[in-house]
C-alpha positions in Angstrom: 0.0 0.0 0.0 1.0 3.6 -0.4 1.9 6.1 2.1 -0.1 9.0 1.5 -1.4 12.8 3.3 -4.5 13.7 3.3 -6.8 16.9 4.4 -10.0 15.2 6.4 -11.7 18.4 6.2 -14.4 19.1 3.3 -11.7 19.2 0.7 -10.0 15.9 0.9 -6.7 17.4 -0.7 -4.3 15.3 -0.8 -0.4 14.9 -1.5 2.5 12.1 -1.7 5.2 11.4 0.3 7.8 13.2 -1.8 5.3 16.3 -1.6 5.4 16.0 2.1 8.9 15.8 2.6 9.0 18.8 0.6 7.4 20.7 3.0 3.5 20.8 2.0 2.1 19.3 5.3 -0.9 21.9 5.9 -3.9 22.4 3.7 -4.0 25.5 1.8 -7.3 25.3 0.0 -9.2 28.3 -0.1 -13.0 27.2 1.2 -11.9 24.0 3.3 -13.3 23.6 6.8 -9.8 22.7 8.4 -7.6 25.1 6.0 -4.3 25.3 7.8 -4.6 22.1 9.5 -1.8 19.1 9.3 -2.3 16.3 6.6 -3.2 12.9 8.3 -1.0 10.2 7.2 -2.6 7.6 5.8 -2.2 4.3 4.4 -4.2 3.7 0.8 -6.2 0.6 -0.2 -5.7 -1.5 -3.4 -8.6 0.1 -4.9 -7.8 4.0 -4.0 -4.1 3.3 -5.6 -5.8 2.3 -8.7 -8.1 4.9 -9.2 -5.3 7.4 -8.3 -3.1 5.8 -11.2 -5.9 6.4 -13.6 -6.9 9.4 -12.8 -3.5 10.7 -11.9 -4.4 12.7 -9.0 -4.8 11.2 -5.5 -7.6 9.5 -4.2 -8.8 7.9 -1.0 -11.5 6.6 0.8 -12.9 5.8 4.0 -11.2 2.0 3.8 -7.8 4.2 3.7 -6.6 3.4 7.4 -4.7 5.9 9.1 -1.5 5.7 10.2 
């Protein structure tokens, strides 16, 4: 499974790992309920790392545990 960061306010931004180590660890987006919050850590499912391969943009679900 991938390693992922996610917003779990209303506007589920995400980013990778490399992203995160980069230093985007905060949500930024404009109308979010939690803007300026920490990204949770969170592991992806099978089905959420295929649909973020297709789409190329991430994607998660609630079956995405947290770390």
């Amino acid at each position: 499974m991938a390693k992922v960061y996610t917003c779990i306010g209303s506007c589920h931004a995400g980013v990778s790992l490399e992203q995160y180590e980069k230093g985007v660890k905060k949500c930024g987006a404009k109308n979010c309920d939690l803007r300026g919050h920490d990204f949770q850590a969170l592991e992806q499912c099978p089905d959420c790392i295929v649909a973020s391969l297709k789409k190329n943009k991430l994607h998660t679900c609630p079956q995405c545990r947290p770390l």
